[in-house]
C-alpha positions in Angstrom: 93.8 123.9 83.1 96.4 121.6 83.7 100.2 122.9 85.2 103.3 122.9 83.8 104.1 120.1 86.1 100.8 117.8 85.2 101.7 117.9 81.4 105.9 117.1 82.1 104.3 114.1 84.5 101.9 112.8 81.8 104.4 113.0 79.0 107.2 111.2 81.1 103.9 108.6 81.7 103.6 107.9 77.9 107.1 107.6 77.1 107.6 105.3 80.1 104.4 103.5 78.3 106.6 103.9 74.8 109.4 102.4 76.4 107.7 99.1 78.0 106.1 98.0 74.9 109.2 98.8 72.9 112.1 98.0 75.5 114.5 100.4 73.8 113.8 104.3 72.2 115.4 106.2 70.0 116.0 110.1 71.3 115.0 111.7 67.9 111.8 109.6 67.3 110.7 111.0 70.4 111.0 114.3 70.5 109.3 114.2 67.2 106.4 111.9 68.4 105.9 114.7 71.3 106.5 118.1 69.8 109.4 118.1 72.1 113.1 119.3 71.8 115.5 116.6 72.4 117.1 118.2 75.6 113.7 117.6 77.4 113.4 114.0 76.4 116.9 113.4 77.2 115.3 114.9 80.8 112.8 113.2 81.0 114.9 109.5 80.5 117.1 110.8 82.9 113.8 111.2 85.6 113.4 107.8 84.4 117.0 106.5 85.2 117.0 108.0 88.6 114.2 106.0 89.1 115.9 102.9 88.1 113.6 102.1 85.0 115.6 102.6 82.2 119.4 102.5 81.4 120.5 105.4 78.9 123.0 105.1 76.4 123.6 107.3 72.9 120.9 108.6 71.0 118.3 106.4 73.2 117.3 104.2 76.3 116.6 101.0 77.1 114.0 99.5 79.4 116.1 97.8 82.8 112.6 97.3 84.9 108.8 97.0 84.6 107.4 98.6 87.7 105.5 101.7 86.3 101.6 101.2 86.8 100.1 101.9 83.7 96.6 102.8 83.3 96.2 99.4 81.9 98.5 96.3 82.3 98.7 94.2 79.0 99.9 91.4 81.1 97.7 91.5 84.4 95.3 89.1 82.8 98.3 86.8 82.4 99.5 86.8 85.4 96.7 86.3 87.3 96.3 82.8 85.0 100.1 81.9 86.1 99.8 82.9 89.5 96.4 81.5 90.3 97.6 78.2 88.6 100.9 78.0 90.5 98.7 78.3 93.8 97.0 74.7 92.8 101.1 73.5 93.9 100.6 74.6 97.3 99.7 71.9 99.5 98.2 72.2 103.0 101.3 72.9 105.6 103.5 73.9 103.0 106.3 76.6 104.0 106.7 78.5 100.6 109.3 81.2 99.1 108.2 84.5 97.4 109.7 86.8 95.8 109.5 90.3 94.5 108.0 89.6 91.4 104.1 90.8 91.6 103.0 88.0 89.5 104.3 85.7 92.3 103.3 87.8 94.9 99.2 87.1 93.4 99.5 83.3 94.4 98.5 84.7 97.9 95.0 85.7 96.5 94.8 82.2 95.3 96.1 79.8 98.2 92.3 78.7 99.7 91.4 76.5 102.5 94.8 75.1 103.1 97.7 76.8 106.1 99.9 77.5 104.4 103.2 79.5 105.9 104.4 82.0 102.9 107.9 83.7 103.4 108.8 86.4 101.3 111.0 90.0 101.0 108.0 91.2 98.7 106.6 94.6 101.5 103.7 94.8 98.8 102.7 91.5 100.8 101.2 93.1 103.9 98.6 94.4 101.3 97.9 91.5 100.0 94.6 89.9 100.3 94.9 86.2 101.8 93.2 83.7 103.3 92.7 83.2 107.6 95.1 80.4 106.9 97.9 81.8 105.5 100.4 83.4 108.0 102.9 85.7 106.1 106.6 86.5 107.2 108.4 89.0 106.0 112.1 88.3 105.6 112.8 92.4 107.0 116.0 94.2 105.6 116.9 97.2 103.3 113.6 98.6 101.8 114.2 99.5 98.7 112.0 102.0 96.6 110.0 101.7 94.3 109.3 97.9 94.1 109.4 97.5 97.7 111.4 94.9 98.1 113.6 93.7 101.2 117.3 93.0 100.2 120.6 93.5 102.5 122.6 91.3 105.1 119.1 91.3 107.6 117.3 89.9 104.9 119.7 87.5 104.0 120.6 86.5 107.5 117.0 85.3 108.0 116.5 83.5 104.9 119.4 81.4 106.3 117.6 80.6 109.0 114.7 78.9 107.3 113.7 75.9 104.5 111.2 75.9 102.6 109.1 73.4 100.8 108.6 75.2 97.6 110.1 78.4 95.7 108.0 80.6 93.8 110.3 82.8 91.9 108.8 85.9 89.0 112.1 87.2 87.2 112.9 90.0 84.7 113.9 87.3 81.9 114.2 83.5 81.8 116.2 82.4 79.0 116.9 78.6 78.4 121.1 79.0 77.9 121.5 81.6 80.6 118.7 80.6 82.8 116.9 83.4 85.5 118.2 87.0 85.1 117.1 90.0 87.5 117.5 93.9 86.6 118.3 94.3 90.3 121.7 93.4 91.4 120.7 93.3 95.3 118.0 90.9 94.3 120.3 88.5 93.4 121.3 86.9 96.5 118.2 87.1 98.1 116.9 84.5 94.9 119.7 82.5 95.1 119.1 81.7 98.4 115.1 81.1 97.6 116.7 78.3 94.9 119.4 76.6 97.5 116.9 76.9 100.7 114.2 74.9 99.5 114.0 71.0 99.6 111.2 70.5 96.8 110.5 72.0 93.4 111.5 75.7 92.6 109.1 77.1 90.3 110.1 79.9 87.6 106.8 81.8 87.1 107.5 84.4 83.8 105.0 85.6 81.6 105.9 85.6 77.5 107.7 88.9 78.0 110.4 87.6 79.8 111.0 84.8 77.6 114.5 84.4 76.2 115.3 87.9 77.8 118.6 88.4 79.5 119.2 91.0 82.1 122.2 92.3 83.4 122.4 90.0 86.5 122.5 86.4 86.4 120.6 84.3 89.0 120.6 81.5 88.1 121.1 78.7 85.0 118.1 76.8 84.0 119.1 73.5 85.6 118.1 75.1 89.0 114.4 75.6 88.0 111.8 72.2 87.8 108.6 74.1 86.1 108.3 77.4 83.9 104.8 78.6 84.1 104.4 80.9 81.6 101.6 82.2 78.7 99.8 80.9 75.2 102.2 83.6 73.7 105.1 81.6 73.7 105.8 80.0 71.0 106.0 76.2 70.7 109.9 76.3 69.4 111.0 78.7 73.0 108.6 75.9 74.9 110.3 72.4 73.4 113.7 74.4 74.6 112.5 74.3 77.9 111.3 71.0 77.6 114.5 69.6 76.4 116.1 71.1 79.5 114.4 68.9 81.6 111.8 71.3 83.0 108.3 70.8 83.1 106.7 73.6 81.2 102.9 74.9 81.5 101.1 77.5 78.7 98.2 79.1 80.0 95.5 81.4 78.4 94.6 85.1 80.2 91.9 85.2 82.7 89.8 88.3 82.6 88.0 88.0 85.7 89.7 87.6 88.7 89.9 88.6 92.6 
């Protein structure tokens, strides 16, 4: 028989799952969707705020941050396709930028037969699988729970120290007036630096969920970014935007078999 405990842990799982595919919930349709009063799903998005995955505000939340593992990831087949294309951009030699994101964090599986230097604040990277060619520094700093990532004045400090031939950036929304927006405010700096610290092309790598999405911290505008690899999900009218910016844009289809 399962515990107290299991059951509050699985029902905090599904509304976290609610809350992803719907970005924003309303208090009441909850409690009635879980047989629940409306003091314990105001409990439960609180667990969820403390975590730094949702922003509450009256009568409901609102999704800030997609780092909750799901039994099953609606986009992993997408990114894989974006990540293991961006990877063909990777030329033998190259000294590349990484960021947090996870989708950009894959193009490690799919860098092959070239050496390739990849520098990133991403910790998730020393589990990565990668090829004997592909040395991996990690920019050190503030860890920072749950995604792992490196921010702070270390981290900072040692991305000033280094140039890199291309930037690889994932965001939380890439919209063509505002441009790259993060849910993390001590992200910020770390990808603005990744933008003004590389000499060639700075890649924006965001699946069709984060298309035309704003978060609460600007990055930066879309005049900073030369290709948007994104999904067939996007519509042609968000692509021509894009286009019309000046950046060169790339739709691709899932991939359901992958490393």
């Amino acid at each position: 028989m399962k515990t107290s405990k299991d059951l509050v842990n699985k029902r905090r799982d599904l509304i976290m799952k609610e809350i992803q595919i719907k970005k924003t919930v309303d208090v009441d349709e909850l409690a009635e969707k879980f047989s629940v009063s409306k003091i314990t799903v105001r409990r439960d998005l609180q667990y969820w705020e403390d975590q730094g995955a949702v922003e509450k505000y009256y009568g409901g939340a609102r999704l800030i941050q997609n780092f909750v593992e799901n039994d099953k990831d609606n986009n992993e087949a997408y990114k894989h396709a974006i990540a293991k294309y961006a990877a063909t951009f990777v030329e033998d030699g190259d000294t590349i930028f990484i960021n947090t994101s996870s989708t950009a964090l894959l193009i490690i599986k799919y860098i092959i037969g070239k050496r390739v230097t990849v520098i990133t604040n991403n910790g998730k990277a020393i589990f990565t699988d990668h090829g004997p060619n592909v040395q991996i520094v990690l920019t050190g700093g503030e860890l920072r729970i749950p995604k792992t990532s490196m921010v702070g004045d270390f981290a900072l400090n040692n991305l000033n120290k280094v140039k890199a031939n291309k930037s690889f950036l994932g965001c939380s929304g890439f919209d063509v007036k505002v441009g790259m927006s993060t849910a993390i405010l001590q992200e910020v700096s770390i990808n603005e630096i990744m933008i003004s610290r590389c000499a060639g092309e700075v890649f924006i790598l965001a699946d069709a969920t984060k298309i035309n999405y704003v978060h609460q911290f600007i990055v930066a505008d879309p005049s900073n970014f030369n290709y948007l690899i994104t999904d067939t999900r996007c519509t042609d009218e968000q692509i021509d935007q894009f286009t019309e910016k000046g950046i060169k844009t790339k739709r691709l289809s899932p991939i359901y078999i992958y490393k």
